[in-house]
Every structure is written in structure tokens, then in C-alpha cells.
VEXDREN-2710 file (C-alpha; in Angstrom, 1 decimal):
% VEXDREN-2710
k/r/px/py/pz
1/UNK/129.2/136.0/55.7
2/UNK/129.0/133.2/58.3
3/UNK/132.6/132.7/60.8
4/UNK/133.0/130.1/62.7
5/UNK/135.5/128.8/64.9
6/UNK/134.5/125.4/65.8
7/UNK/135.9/123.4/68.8
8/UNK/135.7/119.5/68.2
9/UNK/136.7/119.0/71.6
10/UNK/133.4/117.3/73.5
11/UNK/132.7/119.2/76.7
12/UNK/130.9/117.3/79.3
13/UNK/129.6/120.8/80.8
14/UNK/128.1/121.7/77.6
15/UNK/126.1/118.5/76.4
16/UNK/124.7/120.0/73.4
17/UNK/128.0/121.9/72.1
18/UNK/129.1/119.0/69.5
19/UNK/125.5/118.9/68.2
20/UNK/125.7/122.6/67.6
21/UNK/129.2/122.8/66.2
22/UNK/127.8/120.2/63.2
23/UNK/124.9/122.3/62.3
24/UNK/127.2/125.3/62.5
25/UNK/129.8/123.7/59.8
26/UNK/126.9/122.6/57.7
27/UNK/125.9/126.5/57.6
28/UNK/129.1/127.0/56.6
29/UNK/129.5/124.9/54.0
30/UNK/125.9/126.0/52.8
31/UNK/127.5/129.7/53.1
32/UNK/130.2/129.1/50.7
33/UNK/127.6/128.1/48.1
34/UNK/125.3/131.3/48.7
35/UNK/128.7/133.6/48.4
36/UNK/129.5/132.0/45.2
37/UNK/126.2/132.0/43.6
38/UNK/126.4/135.5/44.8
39/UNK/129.3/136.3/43.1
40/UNK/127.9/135.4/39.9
41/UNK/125.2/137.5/40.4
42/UNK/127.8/140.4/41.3
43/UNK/130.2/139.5/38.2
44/UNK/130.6/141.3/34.3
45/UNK/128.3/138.9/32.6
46/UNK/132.2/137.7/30.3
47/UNK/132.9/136.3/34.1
48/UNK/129.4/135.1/35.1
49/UNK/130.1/131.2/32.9
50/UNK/133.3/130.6/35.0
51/UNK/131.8/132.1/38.5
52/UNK/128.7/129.4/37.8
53/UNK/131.0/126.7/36.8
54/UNK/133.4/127.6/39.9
55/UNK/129.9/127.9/42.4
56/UNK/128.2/124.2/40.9
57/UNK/131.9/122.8/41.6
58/UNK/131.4/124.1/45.7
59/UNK/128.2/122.5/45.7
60/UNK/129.3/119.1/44.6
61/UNK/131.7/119.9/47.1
62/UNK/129.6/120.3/50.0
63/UNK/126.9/118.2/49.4
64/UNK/128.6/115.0/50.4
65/UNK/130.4/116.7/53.1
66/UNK/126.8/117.9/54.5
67/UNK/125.8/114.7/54.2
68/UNK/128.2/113.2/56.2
69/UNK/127.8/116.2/58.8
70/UNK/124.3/115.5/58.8
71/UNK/124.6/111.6/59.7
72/UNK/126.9/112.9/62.7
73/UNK/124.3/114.8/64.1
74/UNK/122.5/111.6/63.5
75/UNK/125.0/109.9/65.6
76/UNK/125.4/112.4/68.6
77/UNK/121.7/113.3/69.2
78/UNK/121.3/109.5/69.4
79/UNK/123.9/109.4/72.4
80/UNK/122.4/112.4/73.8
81/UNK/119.3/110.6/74.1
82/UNK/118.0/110.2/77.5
83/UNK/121.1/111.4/79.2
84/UNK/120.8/113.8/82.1
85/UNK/121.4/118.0/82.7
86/UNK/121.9/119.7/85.4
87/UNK/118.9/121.5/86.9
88/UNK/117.7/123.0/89.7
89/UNK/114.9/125.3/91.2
90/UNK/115.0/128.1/92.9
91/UNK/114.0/128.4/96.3
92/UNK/110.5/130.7/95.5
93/UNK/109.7/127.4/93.0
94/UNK/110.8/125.3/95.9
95/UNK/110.4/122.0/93.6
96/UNK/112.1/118.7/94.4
97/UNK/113.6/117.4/91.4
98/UNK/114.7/113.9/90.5
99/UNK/116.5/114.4/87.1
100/UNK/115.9/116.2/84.0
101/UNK/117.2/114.3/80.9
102/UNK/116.9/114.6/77.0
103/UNK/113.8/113.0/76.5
104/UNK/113.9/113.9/72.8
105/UNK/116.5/114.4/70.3
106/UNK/115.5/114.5/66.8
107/UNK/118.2/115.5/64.3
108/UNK/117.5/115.9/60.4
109/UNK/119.5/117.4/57.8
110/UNK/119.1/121.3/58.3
111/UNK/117.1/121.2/62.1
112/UNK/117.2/119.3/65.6
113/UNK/114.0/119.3/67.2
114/UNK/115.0/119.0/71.2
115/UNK/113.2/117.9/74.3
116/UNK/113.8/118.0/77.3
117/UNK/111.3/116.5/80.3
118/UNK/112.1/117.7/84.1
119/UNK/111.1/115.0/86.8
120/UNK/110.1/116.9/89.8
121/UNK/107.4/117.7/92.3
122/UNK/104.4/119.4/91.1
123/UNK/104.7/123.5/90.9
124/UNK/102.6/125.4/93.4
125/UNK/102.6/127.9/90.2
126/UNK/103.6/128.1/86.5
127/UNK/107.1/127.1/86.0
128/UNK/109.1/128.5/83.4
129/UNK/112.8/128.1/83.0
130/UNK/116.0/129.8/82.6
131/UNK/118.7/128.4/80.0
132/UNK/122.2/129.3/81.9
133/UNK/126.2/128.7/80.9
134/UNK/128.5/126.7/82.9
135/UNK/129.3/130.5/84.2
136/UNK/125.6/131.3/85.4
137/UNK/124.7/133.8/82.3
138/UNK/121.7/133.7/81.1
139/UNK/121.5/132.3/77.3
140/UNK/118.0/132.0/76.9
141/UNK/114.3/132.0/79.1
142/UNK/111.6/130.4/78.1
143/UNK/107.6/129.3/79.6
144/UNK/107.2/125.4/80.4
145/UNK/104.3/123.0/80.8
146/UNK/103.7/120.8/83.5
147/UNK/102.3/117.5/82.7
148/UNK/100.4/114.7/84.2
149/UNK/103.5/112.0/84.1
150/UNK/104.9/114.3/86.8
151/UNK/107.5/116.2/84.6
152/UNK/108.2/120.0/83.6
153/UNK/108.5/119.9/79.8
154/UNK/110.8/122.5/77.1
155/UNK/110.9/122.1/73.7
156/UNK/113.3/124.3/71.2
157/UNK/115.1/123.5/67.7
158/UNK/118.2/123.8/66.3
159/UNK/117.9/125.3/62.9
160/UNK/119.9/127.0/59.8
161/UNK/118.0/128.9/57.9
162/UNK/119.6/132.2/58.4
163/UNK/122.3/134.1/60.2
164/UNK/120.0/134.5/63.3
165/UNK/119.1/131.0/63.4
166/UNK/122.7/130.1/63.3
167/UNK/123.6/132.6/65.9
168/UNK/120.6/130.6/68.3
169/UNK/122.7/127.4/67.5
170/UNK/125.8/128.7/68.9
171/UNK/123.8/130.2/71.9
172/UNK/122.3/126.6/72.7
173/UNK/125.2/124.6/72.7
174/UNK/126.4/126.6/75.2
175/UNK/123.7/125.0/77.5
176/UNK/125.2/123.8/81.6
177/UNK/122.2/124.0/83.3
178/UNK/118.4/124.9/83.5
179/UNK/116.9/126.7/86.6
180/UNK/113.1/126.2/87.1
181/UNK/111.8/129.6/88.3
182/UNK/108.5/131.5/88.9
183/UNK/107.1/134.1/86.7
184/UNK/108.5/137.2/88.2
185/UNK/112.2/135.3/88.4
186/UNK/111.3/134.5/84.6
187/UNK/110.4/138.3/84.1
188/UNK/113.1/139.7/85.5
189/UNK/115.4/136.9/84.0
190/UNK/117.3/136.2/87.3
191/UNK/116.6/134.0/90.7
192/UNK/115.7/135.5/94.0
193/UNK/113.3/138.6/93.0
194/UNK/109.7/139.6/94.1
195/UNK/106.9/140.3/92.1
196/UNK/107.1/144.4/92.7
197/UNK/111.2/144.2/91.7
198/UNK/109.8/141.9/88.2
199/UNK/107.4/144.6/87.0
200/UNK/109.9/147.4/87.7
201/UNK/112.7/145.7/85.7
202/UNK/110.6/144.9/82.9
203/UNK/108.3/148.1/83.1
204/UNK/107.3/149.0/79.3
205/UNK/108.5/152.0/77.1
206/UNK/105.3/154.4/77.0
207/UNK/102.6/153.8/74.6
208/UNK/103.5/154.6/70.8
209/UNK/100.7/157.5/70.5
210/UNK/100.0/157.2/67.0
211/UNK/97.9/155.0/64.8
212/UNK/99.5/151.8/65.6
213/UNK/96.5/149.0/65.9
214/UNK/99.0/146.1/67.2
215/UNK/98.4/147.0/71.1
216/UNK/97.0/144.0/73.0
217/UNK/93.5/143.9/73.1
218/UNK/90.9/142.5/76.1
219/UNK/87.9/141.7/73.8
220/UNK/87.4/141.3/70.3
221/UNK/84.5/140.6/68.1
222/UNK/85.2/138.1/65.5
223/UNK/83.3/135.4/63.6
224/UNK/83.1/133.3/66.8
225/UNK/80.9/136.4/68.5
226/UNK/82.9/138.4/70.9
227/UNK/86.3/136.5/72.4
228/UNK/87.8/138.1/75.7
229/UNK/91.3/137.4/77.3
230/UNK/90.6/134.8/79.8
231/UNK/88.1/133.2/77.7
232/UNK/88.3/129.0/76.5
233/UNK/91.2/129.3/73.6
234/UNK/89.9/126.2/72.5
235/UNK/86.3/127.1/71.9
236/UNK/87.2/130.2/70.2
237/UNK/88.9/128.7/67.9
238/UNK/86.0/125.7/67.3
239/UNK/82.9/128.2/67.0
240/UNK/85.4/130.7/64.3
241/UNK/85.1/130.5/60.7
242/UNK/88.3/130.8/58.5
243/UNK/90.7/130.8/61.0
244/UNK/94.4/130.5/59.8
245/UNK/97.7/130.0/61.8
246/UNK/101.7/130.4/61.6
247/UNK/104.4/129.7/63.5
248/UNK/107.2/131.7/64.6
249/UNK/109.8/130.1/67.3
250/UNK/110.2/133.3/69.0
251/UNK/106.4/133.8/69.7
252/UNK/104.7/130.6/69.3
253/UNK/101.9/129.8/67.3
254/UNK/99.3/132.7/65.9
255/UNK/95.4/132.0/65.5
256/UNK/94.1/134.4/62.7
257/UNK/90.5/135.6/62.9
258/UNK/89.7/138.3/60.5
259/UNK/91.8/141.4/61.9
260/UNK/92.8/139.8/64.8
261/UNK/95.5/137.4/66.3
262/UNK/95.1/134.9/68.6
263/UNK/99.0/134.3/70.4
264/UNK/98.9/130.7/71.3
265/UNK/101.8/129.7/73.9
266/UNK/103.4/126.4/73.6
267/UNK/103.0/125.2/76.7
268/UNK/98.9/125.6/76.2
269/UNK/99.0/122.4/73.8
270/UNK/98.7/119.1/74.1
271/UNK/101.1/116.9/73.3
272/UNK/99.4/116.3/70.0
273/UNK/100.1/119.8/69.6
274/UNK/103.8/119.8/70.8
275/UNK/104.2/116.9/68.4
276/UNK/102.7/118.8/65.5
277/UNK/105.3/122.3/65.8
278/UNK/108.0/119.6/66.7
279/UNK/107.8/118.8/63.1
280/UNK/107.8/122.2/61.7
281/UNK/111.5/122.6/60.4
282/UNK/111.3/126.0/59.8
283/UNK/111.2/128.9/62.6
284/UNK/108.7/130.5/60.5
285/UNK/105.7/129.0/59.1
286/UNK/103.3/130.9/57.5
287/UNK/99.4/128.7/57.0
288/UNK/100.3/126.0/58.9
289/UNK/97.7/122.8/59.2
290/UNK/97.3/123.4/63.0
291/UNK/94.0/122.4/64.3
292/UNK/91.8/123.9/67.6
293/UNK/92.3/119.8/69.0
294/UNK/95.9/120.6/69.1
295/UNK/95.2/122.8/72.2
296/UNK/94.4/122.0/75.9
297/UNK/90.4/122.1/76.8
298/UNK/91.1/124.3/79.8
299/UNK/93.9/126.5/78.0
300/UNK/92.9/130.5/78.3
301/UNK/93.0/133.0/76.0
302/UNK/96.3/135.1/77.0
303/UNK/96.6/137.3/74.1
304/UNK/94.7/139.0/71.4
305/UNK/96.3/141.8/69.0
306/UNK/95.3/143.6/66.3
307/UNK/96.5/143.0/62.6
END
């Protein structure tokens, strides 16, 4: 069962904390319909007419409330629009940034699709960013995309769905500032460490020695010929037959080919592309409609597993 302790107050250190508490109360109300649809299911069947009477009352209940909740999402994603958050680099990004503002804000009834573009110098290397609280913990990391209007890109959702996804709400409103860091800082999930102190922070548990077929893979051969890691992403996918694809927030989006798995970043798309997951309001989506012109002509292939 879903608690929440909500604070209406509006806290200019945490921009996106209203936003978050709205979608957090609709869960809520949504919760109290689940528990009492549950409880029917749970009941003597001489209770079960009452309990379903009792549950369709809560959902007449909540569905105007929801709806009013909804439209004040509505409301504050439409002042949060283009207003700025903090952000800074660290010195082994070295980047001069202007701003970095809420470039998107797109609230619907059960998800918030977010964007947010960083005007700065452009990165000597791949940027990626970590997602602090006003007291410098780290809520979430995440890779970024540099573009050609000059800004660093991050795109993430709010959504419902399920206790997780609620929990990511209350972890995002909880947003002070972004820090644009290198890969190594992004590895090790911190500002100020080398490459050698990255790999020996995040040094993997040893190989499962079993029959597990999900380790990474260099090469594979599929119905495109043989693909390699390092190889055009977006000619692999062209030249394969019967290729399908899902999304999943945590990972991005996944190419299938036969057996194999194609793990497509999101900062490897175009904004066609970015558009396209934008408007997936799930965090999981299984066969989506994605297409190979969705991804950059010079993007790489980083990742191939085994299914």
C-alpha cells in the first residue's frame, strides 16, 4: 500500500516538488481503488456485493478528484516551463554554461514527460549528468546528448504505474541541481575522480560461470550478416529483417534481431527519436513502432546481448 505524506508548501530549491506531490496523490487516490477492488477479491463471496458496491463508490470518488489533480499538473508544468535550474560542471568537464532551463514540460493524466536543455560550451568529451538534492546527494545519474543548437540535452518522465515508478516521482521532485560530469565522474557517481579510481569503484562481481547467455557480446551474426560493437547502429538495423523493439526507462530502447539485442542509448537518437519515446507513457513498452530513422547516422553500436 502506497503512503504518502505530501507537503503543498512550493519550494523554490526543489522546482519540480509540487509537480511530483500531484502525481503522488493521484497514486494514491488510484491506490485506494486497487485496495478495495482487492478486498473484494479477498472477501466470503456473502460480503463480495457490498465490498463492490463500497469499491465503485471510491471510484466515483476519485475520479473527479484525479481529474482535478490532473489539470493542476496541467497548470504547474506550464509555469515550470522554460524557467531555469541550477547547474554546473565540474572542473574535469571544464564547460562554460549559460543556463539550463525546462525546455519541456508535458503533463498528462498519469505521466510528465520532462526536458531539460543545458546552454553551454561544447564538451571536449561525452557529458553525462548527475541529478543532486539541495544537500549534494546524489538522486539519480544519467548519459546526455550534445546537440548542434549548442545545448546538453536530458530527458526523463514522471509516471504511476507502479510502486517503483511512484517511488522515482518522489526521487525527482527532489531535484536542486544538475552537475555535468565526464564518464568516469558519471561512473563513479561523484565529482573529482580519475579514470583508474572509476573502474575500481565500479569493478564488476565475477562472471556467473554457468549457462547464462545474457553476457555482452563483441560480434554477432544476425539477419543483417555479422554486426560488431563499434559498428553503424543505424545500418544494422536498415540491412536486418524482422527486427522488433521495446522500451524500458531504465535501459533505453532494445533492437531485437533473432537471439540477440541491440541496447540503444537515448542520447544516440535524433530528436525524431527523442520525440517518439517522449510519447511513450509507459516505462515499459513492449513492440514499440520505433524505426532505424529514429537514430543518429553516425551513432555506434555500444551493446549487443544475448536473449
Amino acid at each position: 500500500m502506497l503512503c504518502c505524506v505530501l507537503n503543498s508548501c512550493s519550494n523554490a530549491n526543489e522546482p519540480l516538488k509540487q509537480l511530483a506531490d500531484v502525481y503522488v496523490e493521484i497514486a494514491g487516490n488510484n491506490q485506494k481503488f486497487f485496495d478495495a477492488m482487492q478486498a473484494v477479491n479477498k472477501a466470503d463471496r456473502d460480503q463480495q456485493e457490498a465490498l463492490h458496491e463500497k469499491a465503485l463508490r471510491i471510484n466515483e470518488e476519485i475520479k473527479p478528484a484525479n481529474e482535478k489533480l490532473a489539470k493542476k499538473a496541467e497548470e504547474i508544468a506550464a509555469a515550470l516551463q522554460n524557467t531555469e535550474i541550477k547547474c554546473s560542471s565540474s572542473d574535469a568537464m571544464s564547460l562554460e554554461i549559460s543556463n539550463a532551463i525546462f525546455h519541456n514540460v508535458n503533463a498528462q493524466a498519469q505521466t510528465c514527460n520532462i526536458v531539460i536543455k543545458i546552454k553551454c560550451s561544447e564538451p571536449a568529451s561525452k557529458p553525462y549528468c548527475l541529478m543532486m538534492d539541495k544537500d549534494d546527494n546524489l538522486l539519480w545519474k544519467t548519459p546526455a546528448g550534445y546537440y548542434s543548437d549548442g545545448t546538453i540535452a536530458i530527458n526523463f518522465r514522471f509516471s504511476i504505474e507502479n510502486e517503483k515508478a511512484v517511488e522515482r516521482c518522489v526521487n525527482y521532485g527532489k531535484l536542486n541541481h544538475i552537475i555535468v560530469v565526464n564518464e568516469a565522474e558519471y561512473n563513479a557517481g561523484t565529482v573529482g575522480v580519475s579514470s583508474s579510481e572509476s573502474v575500481a569503484e565500479t569493478e564488476p562481481e565475477p562472471a556467473y560461470q554457468g549457462d547464462d547467455e545474457s553476457d555482452n557480446m563483441q560480434s554477432a551474426q544476425t539477419s543483417a550478416g555479422e554486426i560488431k560493437v563499434g559498428g553503424n547502429l543505424k545500418a544494422a538495423l536498415e540491412a536486418a529483417s524482422n527486427v522488433t523493439y521495446e522500451y524500458n526507462a531504465d535501459n533505453g530502447i532494445w533492437a531485437a534481431i533473432g537471439n540477440i539485442a541491440i541496447v540503444i542509448d537515448e542520447d544516440q537518437l535524433t530528436q525524431q527519436g527523442i520525440d517518439f519515446i517522449s510519447a511513450i507513457p509507459s516505462d515499459i513498452a513492449p513492440d514499440i513502432a520505433f524505426k532505424p530513422e529514429y537514430v543518429k547516422a553516425d551513432a555506434k553500436i555500444l551493446k549487443i546481448e544475448a536473449q
